[in-house]
C-alpha positions in Angstrom: 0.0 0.0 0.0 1.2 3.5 -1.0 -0.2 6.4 0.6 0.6 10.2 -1.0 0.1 13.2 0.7 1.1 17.1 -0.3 2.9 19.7 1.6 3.7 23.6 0.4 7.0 25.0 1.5 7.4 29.0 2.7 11.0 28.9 2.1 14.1 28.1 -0.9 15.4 26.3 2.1 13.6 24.6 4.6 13.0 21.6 6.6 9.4 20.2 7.7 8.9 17.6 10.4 6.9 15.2 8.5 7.3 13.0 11.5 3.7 13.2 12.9 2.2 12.3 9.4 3.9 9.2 8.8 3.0 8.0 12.0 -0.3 8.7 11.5 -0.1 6.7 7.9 1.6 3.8 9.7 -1.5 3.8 12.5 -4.1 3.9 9.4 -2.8 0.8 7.7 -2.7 -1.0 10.7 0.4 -2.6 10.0 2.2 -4.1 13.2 6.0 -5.2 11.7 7.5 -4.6 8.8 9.1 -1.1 6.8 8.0 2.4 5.8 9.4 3.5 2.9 9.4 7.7 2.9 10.2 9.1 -0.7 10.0 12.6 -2.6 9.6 12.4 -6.8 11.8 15.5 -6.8 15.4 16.6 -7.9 15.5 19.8 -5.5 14.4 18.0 -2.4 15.2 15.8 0.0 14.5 13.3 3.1 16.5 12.7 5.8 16.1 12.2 9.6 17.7 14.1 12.8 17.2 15.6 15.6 13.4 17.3 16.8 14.0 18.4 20.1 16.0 21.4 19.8 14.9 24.1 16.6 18.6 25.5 16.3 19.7 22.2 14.8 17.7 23.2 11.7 18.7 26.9 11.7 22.4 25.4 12.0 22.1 22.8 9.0 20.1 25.7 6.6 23.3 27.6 7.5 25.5 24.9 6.9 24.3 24.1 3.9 24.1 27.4 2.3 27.5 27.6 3.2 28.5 24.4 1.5 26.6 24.2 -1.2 25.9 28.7 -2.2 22.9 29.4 -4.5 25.8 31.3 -6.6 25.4 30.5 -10.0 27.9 31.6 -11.7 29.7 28.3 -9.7 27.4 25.6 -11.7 27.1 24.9 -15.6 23.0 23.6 -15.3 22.3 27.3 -15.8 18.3 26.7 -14.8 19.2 28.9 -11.3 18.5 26.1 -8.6 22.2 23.9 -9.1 22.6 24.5 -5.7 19.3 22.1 -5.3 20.3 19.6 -7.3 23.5 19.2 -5.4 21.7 19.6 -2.2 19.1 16.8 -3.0 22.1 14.4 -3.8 24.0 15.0 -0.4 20.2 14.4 1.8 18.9 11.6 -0.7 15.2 10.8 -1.4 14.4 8.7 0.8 14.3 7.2 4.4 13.5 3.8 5.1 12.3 3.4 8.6 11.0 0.3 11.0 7.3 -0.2 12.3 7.7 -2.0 15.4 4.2 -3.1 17.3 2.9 -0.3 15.0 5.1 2.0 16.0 7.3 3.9 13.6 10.9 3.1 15.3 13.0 6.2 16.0 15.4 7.6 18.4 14.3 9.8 21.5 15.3 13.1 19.7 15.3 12.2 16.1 12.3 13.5 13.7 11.7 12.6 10.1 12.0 15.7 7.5 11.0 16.8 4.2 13.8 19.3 3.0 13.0 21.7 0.7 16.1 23.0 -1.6 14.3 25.0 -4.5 11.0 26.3 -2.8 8.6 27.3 -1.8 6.5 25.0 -3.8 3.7 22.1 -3.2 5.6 19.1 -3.2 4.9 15.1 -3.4 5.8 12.6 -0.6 4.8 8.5 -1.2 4.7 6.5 1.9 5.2 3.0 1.3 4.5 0.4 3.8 5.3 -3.2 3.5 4.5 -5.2 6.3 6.3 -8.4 7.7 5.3 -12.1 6.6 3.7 -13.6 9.5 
């Protein structure tokens, strides 16, 4: 089962806690064991998973990525003014694959699942696959 949900982004650079949504996908399928697959059809975006307990850990990686990877184009030959996305996607990745445990997504104490958002704002596309464990 694949569930798809949308989300608009405020910002060229952002991070969303998606966290809370795919928990509530993984309640709704009533699946007990098995996988959640997390993945955005996008080439400027991104999923990955850290921390959700203290806000300055996002401020610090927007920072830190905009000072890795600059919006400068004159740096980039794809001269479509979002390079800096494409690159930006790459390092993140598009996906997260996570465990349901006793229905349960599995996840550290502090960590939060995140849509990132390199070439916004714009309504993006998320797929939630789950596949549940043979019993």
């Amino acid at each position: 089962m694949v569930h798809t949900f949308q989300l608009s982004t405020s910002r060229s650079l952002c991070f969303t806690d998606i966290t809370s949504k795919v928990r509530q996908v993984i309640r709704d399928s009533g699946c007990r064991n098995g996988i959640a697959v997390v993945f955005t059809p996008h080439t400027t975006a991104g999923i990955t998973i850290n921390e959700n307990a203290d806000p300055h850990v996002l401020d610090d990686l927007t920072w830190k990525f905009r000072d890795l990877v600059p919006p400068d184009e004159s740096e980039y030959l794809h001269a479509e003014g979002n390079s800096h996305s494409h690159v930006l996607s790459t390092l993140t990745g598009a996906s997260e694959t996570l465990i349901i445990q006793e229905g349960k997504l599995l996840l550290g104490m502090w960590q939060g699942l995140y849509f990132c958002e390199f070439d916004g704002p714009r309504t993006r596309t998320i797929h939630i696959k789950i596949i549940p464990d043979r019993e």
